[in-house]
Structure formats: structure tokens, C-alpha cells
LUMKE-250868 format. One record per residue (C-alpha): x, y, z; residue in one letter. Coordinates in steps of 0.5 Angstrom, whole numbers. Layout:
<pts>
X:Y:Z:A
...
</pts>
This chain:
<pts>
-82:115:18:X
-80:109:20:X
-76:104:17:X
-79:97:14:X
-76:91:19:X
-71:87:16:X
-71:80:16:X
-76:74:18:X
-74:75:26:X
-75:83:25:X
-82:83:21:X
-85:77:26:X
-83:82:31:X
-85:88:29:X
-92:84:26:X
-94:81:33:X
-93:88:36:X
-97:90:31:X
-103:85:33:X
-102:86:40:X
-99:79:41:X
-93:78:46:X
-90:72:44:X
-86:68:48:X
-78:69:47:X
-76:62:44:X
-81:63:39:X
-77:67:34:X
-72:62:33:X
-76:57:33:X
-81:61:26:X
-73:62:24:X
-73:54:24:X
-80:53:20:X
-77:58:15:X
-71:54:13:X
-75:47:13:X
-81:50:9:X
-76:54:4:X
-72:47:3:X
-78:42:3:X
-82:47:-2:X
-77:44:-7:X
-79:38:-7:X
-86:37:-3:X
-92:42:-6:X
-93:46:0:X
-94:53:-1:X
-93:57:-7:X
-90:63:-2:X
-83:63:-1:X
-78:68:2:X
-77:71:9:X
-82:77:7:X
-88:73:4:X
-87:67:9:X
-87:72:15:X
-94:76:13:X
-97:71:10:X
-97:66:14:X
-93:67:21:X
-98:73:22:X
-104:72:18:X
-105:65:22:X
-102:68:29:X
-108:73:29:X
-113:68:30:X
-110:69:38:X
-114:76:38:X
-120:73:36:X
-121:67:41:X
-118:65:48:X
-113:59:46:X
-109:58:52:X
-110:52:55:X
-115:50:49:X
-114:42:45:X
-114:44:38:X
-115:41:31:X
-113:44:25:X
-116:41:18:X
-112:40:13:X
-107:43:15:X
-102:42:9:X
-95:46:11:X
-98:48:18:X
-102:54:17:X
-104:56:22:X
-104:51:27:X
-96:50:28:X
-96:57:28:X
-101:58:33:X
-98:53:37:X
-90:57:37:X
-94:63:39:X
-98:60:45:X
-94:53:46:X
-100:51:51:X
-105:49:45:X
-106:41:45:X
-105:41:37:X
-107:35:32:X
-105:37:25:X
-110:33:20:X
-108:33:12:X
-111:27:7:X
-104:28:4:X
-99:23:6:X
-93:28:4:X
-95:33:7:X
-97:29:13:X
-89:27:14:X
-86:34:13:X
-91:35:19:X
-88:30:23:X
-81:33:21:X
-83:39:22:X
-86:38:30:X
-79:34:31:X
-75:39:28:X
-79:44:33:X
-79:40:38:X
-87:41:39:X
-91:36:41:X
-97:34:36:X
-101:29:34:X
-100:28:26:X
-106:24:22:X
-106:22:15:X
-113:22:14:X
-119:25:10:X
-123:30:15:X
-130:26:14:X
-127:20:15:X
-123:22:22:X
-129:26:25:X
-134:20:24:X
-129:16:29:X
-129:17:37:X
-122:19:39:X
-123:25:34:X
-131:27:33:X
-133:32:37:X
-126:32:42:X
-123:39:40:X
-124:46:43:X
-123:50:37:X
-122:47:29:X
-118:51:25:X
-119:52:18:X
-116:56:11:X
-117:51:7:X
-120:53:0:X
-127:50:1:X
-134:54:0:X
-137:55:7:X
-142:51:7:X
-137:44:5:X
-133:47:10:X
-138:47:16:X
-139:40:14:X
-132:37:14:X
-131:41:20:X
-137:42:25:X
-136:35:27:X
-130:35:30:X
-131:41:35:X
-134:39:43:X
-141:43:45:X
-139:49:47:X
-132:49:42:X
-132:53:36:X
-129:53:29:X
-125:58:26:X
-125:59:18:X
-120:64:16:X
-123:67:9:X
-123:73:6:X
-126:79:7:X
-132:78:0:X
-134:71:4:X
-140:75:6:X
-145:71:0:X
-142:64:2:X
-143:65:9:X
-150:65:7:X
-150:60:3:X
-148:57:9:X
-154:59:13:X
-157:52:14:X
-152:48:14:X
-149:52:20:X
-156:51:24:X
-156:43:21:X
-149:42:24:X
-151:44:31:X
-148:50:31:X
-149:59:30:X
-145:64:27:X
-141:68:33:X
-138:73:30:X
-135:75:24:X
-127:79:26:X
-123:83:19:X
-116:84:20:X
-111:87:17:X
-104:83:16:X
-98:87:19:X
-93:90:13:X
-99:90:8:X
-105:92:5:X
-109:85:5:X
-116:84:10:X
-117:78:11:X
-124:75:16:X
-124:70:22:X
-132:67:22:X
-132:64:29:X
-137:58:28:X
-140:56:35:X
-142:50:37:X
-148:50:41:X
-150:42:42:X
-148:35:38:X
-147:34:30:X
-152:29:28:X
-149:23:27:X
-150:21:20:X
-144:28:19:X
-140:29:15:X
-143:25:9:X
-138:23:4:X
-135:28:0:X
-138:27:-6:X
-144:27:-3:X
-142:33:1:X
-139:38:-5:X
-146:35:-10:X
-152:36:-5:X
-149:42:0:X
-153:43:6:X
</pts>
């Protein structure tokens, strides 16, 4: 029996290869950057309750590269929406450096670690402070991306709201949940259709190192929001489509 993989560049390596994914060689140091900056702003910004290099590489690093399996990124502009402390989309962008990546939090002290972070990283991202029904009503933004990524907490229906309008015709949204999303899906059955779009495909993988399954819902865009979405978020959370 082999031996557990030690340290962070040890356990994102072996993950990856895991996944199937070939990562490129300057990406290790790279996550081992974004593990000591995530480790010593934490102490003062909420941005993660997980910590350490074990949690950090699995369920973070590894659970948001995963996606590369479940949709072509290369070369694909990409928004994630409320990307809190860069997961999935820094994590994405390390591990396919050809991704055109906007990071999008409401949250201005999350926004300004992003921006320390890409700096550190020496990424180029474009970093926007703003609430996602706000950003996604305005022309440089609403229906400009290939792909939208999201694990943010919200319910499906909401989150379809928030981020639908974001993702060109022909593009696609990625929600990351769990695999007991099944009833919120659903539910949100009509707001999908409403929004412009349907339900591609639903992908469960296992996260390297652990016994955690988790779900990719790929959302596909098939012509334009209409445009009086997103509603404001009131609207949105007390009266779902």
C-alpha cells in the first residue's frame, strides 16, 4: 500500500493526477504562494474557515481544478461570481494559465485580497467589487463570458438568477454543489428555461485524498436573458422563478 503524499506541492500533484489533469510546471509554486497568502490574511480578512496545507490542497485547489474535466476552458473568457478567496476561478486560472479570468465578489475586502493575490501570482485578472445583479445588468459585463462559475451557497434557482446573465449564447454555467442538489435543481426547473438556457449535464466526482463527492451542474446557455434579469436580490430571493 502506498503511502499518503506529504506536504501541499505533494498532495496537489498526486490529486491532479488523480483527476487526469497534467498541470503545467510552474503551477505548483505558484499554489504554494496562494497557500501562504490565503494562510496569513484568514488571520485578518474572513475568507475561508479551512486551513492547513492538507484541507487547503483538497478542498480547495483539487475540488475547484476538477472542473478542467468537466468542460473545455482553454482559451474560454471566464467570470467567477462571488469568488470570495479565488475559489475556483484563481485556482482554474493556475491550472490552465489561458483562461481570461474576472473575479467578482460584493465584498470589498475580499476584492482587495484578490487583487493582492493575482499581483502576487502574477496572474492577470480583472477584479470587480460589485454585487452580481448589479454587474450583470451592465454592457462590459452581461452576456460577455464563455463560462460562469460559481460554488457559491445560494439555492439553484437564485443562483441561476445571479448568474445566467453573465454567460454569452452558446456559453455555459457551472454551479459546483453537492451531490444531494438533486431537489434544488428542480426546483429550479423554470427559472433555467426562463433565464435562456437548459440543463447539460450533471458530473460527480470524487475529491483526491478523501471520500467527499461533489457535483458539477453544467447549465447551458442556449439564447438571450431577457432583459429585465437579474431582478434585485430581494426580489430574487422572496419570489424565485
Amino acid at each position: 500500500m502506498s503511502a499518503e503524499p506529504a506536504g501541499l506541492t505533494a498532495l496537489i500533484e498526486h490529486g491532479a493526477k488523480t483527476l487526469g489533469i497534467d498541470l503545467p510546471a510552474e503551477a505548483f509554486a505558484l499554489f504554494e504562494t496562494y497557500f501562504e497568502l490565503l494562510e496569513n490574511r484568514c488571520q485578518s480578512v474572513n475568507l475561508t474557515a479551512i486551513s492547513g496545507a492538507e484541507d487547503v490542497a483538497r478542498l480547495h485547489f483539487l475540488d475547484s481544478i476538477a472542473l478542467l474535466k468537466a468542460l473545455q476552458f482553454k482559451d474560454s473568457s471566464v467570470i467567477d461570481i462571488g469568488s470570495g478567496a479565488g475559489f475556483p476561478g484563481v485556482a482554474l486560472k493556475i491550472a490552465e494559465p489561458s483562461i481570461g479570468l474576472t473575479l467578482l465578489d460584493s465584498t470589498g475586502k475580499r476584492v482587495a485580497f484578490l487583487s493582492e493575490l493575482c499581483t502576487a501570482l502574477c496572474i492577470n485578472a480583472e477584479c470587480i467589487h460589485a454585487r452580481a445583479e448589479d454587474a450583470a445588468r451592465t454592457p462590459p459585463s452581461r452576456e460577455n463570458f464563455d463560462i460562469a462559475v460559481s460554488r457559491a451557497v445560494a439555492n439553484m434557482n437564485i443562483l441561476c438568477e445571479l448568474c445566467l446573465p453573465f454567460v454569452r449564447p452558446g456559453g455555459t454555467f457551472i454551479a459546483m454543489k453537492g451531490v444531494d442538489s438533486a431537489q434544488e435543481l428542480a426546483e429550479a426547473h423554470s427559472a433555467i428555461k426562463t433565464l435562456g438556457a437548459e440543463l447539460q449535464e450533471c458530473l460527480d466526482y470524487h475529491i483526491p485524498g478523501t471520500e467527499i463527492v461533489h457535483r458539477a451542474i453544467l447549465i447551458r446557455k442556449i439564447h438571450s436573458t431577457p432583459e429585465k434579469y437579474p431582478r434585485r436580490y430581494a426580489k430574487i430571493a422572496n419570489s424565485p422563478l
